[in-house]
N, C-alpha and C positions, 0 to 999 in steps of 0.2 A: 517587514514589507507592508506597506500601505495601498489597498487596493480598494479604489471607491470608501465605503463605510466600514470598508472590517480590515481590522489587525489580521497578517497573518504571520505566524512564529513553527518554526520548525522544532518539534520537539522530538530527543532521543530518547527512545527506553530499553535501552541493552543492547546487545549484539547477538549473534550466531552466525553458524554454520553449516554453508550446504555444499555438495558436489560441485567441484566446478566447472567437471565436466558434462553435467546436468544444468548448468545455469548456460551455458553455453553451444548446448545442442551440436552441430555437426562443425563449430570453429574449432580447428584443432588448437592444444593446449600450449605450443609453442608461440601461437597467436594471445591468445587469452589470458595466460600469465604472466606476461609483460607490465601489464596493469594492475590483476588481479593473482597474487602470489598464493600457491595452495601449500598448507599443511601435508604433513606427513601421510597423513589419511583422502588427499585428494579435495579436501575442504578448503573453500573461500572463506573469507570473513567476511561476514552481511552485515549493516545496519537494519534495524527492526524504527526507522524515523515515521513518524506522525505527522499529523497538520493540527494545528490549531488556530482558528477562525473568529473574532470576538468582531460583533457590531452587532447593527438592525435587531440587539436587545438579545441575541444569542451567544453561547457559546458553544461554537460548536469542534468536533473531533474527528477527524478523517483516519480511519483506522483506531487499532488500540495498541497492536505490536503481537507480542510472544504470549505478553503476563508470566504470571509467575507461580501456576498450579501444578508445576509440572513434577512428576517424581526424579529421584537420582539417573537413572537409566536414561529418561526424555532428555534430560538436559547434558547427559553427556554425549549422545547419539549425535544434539543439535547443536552441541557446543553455545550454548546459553551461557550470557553472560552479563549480571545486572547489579556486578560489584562496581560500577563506574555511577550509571544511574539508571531508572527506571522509570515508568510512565509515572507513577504517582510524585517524585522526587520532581522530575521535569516539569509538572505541571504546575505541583508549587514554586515553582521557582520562578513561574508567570504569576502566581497569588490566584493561581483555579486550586477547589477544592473540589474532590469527587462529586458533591453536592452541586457545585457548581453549573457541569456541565447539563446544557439542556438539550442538544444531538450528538449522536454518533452515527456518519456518515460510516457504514462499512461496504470499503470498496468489492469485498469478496468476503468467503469464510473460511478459508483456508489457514491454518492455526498459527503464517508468522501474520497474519494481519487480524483477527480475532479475537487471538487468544486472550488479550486483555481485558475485551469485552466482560468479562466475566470472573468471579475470583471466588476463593474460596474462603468460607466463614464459618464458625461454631454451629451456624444455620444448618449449613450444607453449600452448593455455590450458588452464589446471588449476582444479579448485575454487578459491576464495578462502577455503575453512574446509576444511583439510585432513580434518578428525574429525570433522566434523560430516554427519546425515543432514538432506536435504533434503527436506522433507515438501509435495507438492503432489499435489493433488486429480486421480487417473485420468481423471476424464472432461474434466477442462482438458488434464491432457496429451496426449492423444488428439485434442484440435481443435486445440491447438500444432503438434503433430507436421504436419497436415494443414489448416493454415487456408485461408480462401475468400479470395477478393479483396481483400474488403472491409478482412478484418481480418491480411495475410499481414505487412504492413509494420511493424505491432505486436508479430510474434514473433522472434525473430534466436534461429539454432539456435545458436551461440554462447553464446548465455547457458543451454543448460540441456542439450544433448547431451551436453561434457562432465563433465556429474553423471551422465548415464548411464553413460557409459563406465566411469568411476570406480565404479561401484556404490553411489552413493551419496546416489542419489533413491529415496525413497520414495511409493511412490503412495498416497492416502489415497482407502478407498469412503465418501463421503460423509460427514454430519455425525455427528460422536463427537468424545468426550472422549481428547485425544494425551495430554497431561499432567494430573495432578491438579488441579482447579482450571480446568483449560485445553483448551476445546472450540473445534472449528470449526463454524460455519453456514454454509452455501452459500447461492449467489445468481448466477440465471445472466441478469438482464439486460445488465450491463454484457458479459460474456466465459462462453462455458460454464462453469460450474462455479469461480467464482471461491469460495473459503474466505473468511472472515472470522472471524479468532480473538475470542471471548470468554472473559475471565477474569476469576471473580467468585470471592469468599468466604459468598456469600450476605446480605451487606449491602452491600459494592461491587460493583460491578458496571463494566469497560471492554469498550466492542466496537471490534475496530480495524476502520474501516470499507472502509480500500483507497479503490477507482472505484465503492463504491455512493454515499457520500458523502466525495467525495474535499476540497471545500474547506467551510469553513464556510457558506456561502451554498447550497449543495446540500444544506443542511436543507429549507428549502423545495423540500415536492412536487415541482413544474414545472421545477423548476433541473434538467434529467437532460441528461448530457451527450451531443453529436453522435455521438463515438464509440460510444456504447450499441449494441450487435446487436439487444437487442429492450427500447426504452425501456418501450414500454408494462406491460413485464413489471418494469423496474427501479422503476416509480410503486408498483406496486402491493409491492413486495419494501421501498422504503423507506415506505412507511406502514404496512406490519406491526411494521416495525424503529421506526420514530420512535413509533408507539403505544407500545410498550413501554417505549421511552429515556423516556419524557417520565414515564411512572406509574411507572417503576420509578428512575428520577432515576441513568441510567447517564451514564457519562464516554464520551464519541465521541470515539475518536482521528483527525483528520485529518492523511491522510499527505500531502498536498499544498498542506496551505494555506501561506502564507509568514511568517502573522503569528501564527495563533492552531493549538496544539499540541494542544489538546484543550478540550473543553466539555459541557454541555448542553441539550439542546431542548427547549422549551418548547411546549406546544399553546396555539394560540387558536380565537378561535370565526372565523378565517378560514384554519387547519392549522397549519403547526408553523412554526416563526421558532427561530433561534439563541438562546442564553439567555447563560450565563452561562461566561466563558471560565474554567477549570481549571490552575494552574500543575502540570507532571508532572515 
């Protein structure tokens, strides 16, 4: 997909598995697995999908996925899966090399969109983009640094202390334009201060949506997921956003669905329903 000056490509890097009756908060499961069929253990099958952004002399990456430092136990917990492909395989396969990339938009730091951020080496773990600044939102990294109970197990300092050390996170105060073309909105029901890139030329329009609408069925309202900190605030954050997707006929990237990469919603006179899938 061609948007103003930048290439944009969806790139996969492995799979997982989470609850599906934690991706789906109070939809019952007769509702939800229609769609989304759960394993024996109650697990969905997630996609861990990226963005990648090439123009205005950047290359830049929305998320990192899972990666792949994880011991035998993490990965069978999450049901991790990077025998198909992985971020660095995907990338090449656009002709990016790790060297390559010169940002890394991290929508959140929660370890399936992080984790990649970072990898491990003879060193100890280092960036995974040696050149690259990593651009996440001061007020998420400040409840990362310092999470509650609730939500401690979602952050592993692993995936983002060593970009501090490095010097090579950047904190972002809130929504603004990073690149030409390429702004962040925030949204803080799923996670304080999660970002969400939009990139329009003023006739396209894409918003990657992360965990405010992470699979295509989290169009609908009600679909907010267990994980949410403050759902009731995630309701109200995607009916401001789905208003707008539906009148302004934007592309919603889903970085987790397994089947469909991008689409549009549609309103009815009973709220918004998935519309029509997008090849990216």
């Amino acid at each position: 997909m061609k948007i103003g000056s930048y290439e944009l490509h969806a790139i996969e890097t492995g799979t997982f598995a989470l609850d599906g009756g934690a991706m789906f908060g109070v939809v019952p499961k007769p509702l939800w697995e229609k769609a989304h069929p759960a394993d024996g253990r109650n697990r969905i099958r997630m996609s861990a999908r990226v963005l990648l952004v090439r123009g205005e002399g950047r290359t830049i990456l929305v998320d990192t996925g899972n990666g792949d430092k994880y011991d035998a136990k993490f990965r069978e917990i999450y049901g991790l899966d990077l025998v198909a492909t992985d971020l660095d395989r995907s990338l090449l396969a656009h002709g990016v090399q790790p060297g390559d990339v010169t940002d890394v938009v991290l929508t959140h730091l929660h370890f399936d969109h992080a984790g990649g951020a970072t990898r491990r080496t003879a060193r100890g773990l280092e960036p995974s983009f040696p050149h690259a600044r990593y651009h996440v939102q001061r007020d998420h990294l400040a409840a990362a640094l310092a999470p509650s109970e609730r939500d401690r197990a979602s952050f592993l300092h692993d995936d983002f202390q060593p970009l501090i050390h490095a010097h090579q996170l950047v904190q972002v105060e809130g929504e603004r334009e990073l690149f030409p073309g390429f702004r962040v909105i925030t949204m803080s029901g799923h996670t304080t201060a999660l970002q969400c890139p939009l990139i329009s030329d003023g006739q396209t329009t894409l918003l990657y949506c992360a965990d405010l609408i992470p699979l295509h069925s989290h169009c609908q309202l009600p679909w907010i997921m267990g994980y949410d900190l403050r759902p009731l605030v995630t309701l109200e954050e995607k009916r401001k956003v789905l208003t707008r997707a539906a009148e302004e006929q934007w592309v919603l990237f889903f970085e987790h669905d397994p089947a469909i990469a991008a689409g549009r919603v549609e309103r009815t006179d009973r709220g918004f329903r998935f519309g029509e899938q997008i090849a990216l």
